[in-house]
C-alpha positions in Angstrom: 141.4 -12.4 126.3 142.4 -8.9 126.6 138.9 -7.4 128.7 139.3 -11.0 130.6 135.9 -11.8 130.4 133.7 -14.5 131.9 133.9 -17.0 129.8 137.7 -16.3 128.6 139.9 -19.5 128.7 143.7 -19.6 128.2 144.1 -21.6 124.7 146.2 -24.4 124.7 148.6 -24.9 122.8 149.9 -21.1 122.9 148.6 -18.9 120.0 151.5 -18.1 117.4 151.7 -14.0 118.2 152.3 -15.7 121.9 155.1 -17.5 121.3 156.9 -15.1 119.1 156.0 -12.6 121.9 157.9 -14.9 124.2 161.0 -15.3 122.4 161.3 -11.8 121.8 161.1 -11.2 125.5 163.5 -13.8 126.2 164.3 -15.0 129.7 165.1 -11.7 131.0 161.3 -10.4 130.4 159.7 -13.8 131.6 161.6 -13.2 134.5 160.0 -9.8 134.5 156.6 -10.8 133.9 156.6 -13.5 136.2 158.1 -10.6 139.1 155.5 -8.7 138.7 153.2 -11.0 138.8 154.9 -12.1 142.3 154.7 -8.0 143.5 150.9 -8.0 142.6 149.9 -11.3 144.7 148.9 -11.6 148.1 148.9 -14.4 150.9 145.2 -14.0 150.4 143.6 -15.7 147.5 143.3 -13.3 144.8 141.4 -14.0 141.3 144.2 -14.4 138.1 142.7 -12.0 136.2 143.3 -9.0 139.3 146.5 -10.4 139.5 147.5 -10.4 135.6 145.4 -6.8 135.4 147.4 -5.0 138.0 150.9 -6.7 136.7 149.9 -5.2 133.2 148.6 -1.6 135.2 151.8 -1.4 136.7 153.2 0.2 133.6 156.2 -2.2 132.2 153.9 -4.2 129.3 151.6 -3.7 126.7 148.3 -4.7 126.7 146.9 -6.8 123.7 145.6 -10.3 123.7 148.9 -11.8 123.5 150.8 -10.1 126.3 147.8 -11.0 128.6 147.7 -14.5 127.7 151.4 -15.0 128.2 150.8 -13.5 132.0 148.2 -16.3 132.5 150.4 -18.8 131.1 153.1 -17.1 133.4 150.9 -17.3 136.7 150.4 -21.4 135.6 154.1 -21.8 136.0 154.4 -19.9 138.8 152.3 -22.4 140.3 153.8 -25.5 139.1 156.8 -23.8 140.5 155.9 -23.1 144.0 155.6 -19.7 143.8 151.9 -19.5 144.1 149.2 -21.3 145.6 146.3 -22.2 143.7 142.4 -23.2 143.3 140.1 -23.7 140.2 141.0 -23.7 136.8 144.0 -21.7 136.0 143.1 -21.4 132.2 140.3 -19.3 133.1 141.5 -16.2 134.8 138.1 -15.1 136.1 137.2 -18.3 138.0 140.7 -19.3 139.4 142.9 -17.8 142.6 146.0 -17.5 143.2 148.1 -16.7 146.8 151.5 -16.6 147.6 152.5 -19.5 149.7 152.6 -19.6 153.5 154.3 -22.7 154.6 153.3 -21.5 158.8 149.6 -22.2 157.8 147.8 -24.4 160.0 
């Protein structure tokens, strides 16, 4: 999924390098993927991909299939969380948006 293309889909279950890649990060680096992730949204829908691309731009990860499919996976439980907002298929990064919630929306 690295280049995100079109028809790029998040696998389920994770891919093995993703889970190790996990672990090694631990809870302290889950907690800093899923802050920039947070820093990168908007209250405007924005598509997952721009969202994972500029979290990984912003200098703190590396970039290789595994670290960008962990961000997706990240951004799905920052929505089951609250954290974001969402529409469309979250498994596929180019055709699903995420926004920070706004709980003053009409």
């Amino acid at each position: 999924m690295l280049l995100l293309d079109d028809d790029d889909e998040l696998p389920e279950p994770p891919e093995p390098g993703e889970v190790v890649l996990a672990a090694r990060l631990g809870q302290n680096g889950l907690q800093a993927i899923d802050a920039a992730l947070v820093g990168h949204a908007r209250p405007t829908w924005l598509k997952v991909a721009r969202v994972v691309y500029e979290a990984l731009d912003s200098g703190c990860f590396a970039v290789d299939d595994d670290t960008v499919d962990l961000h997706v996976r990240r951004v799905v439980s920052l929505v089951a969380s609250g954290a974001f907002e969402s529409q469309g298929n979250l498994r596929r990064p180019r055709w699903s948006e995420v926004r920070l919630p706004n709980h003053d929306r009409a």
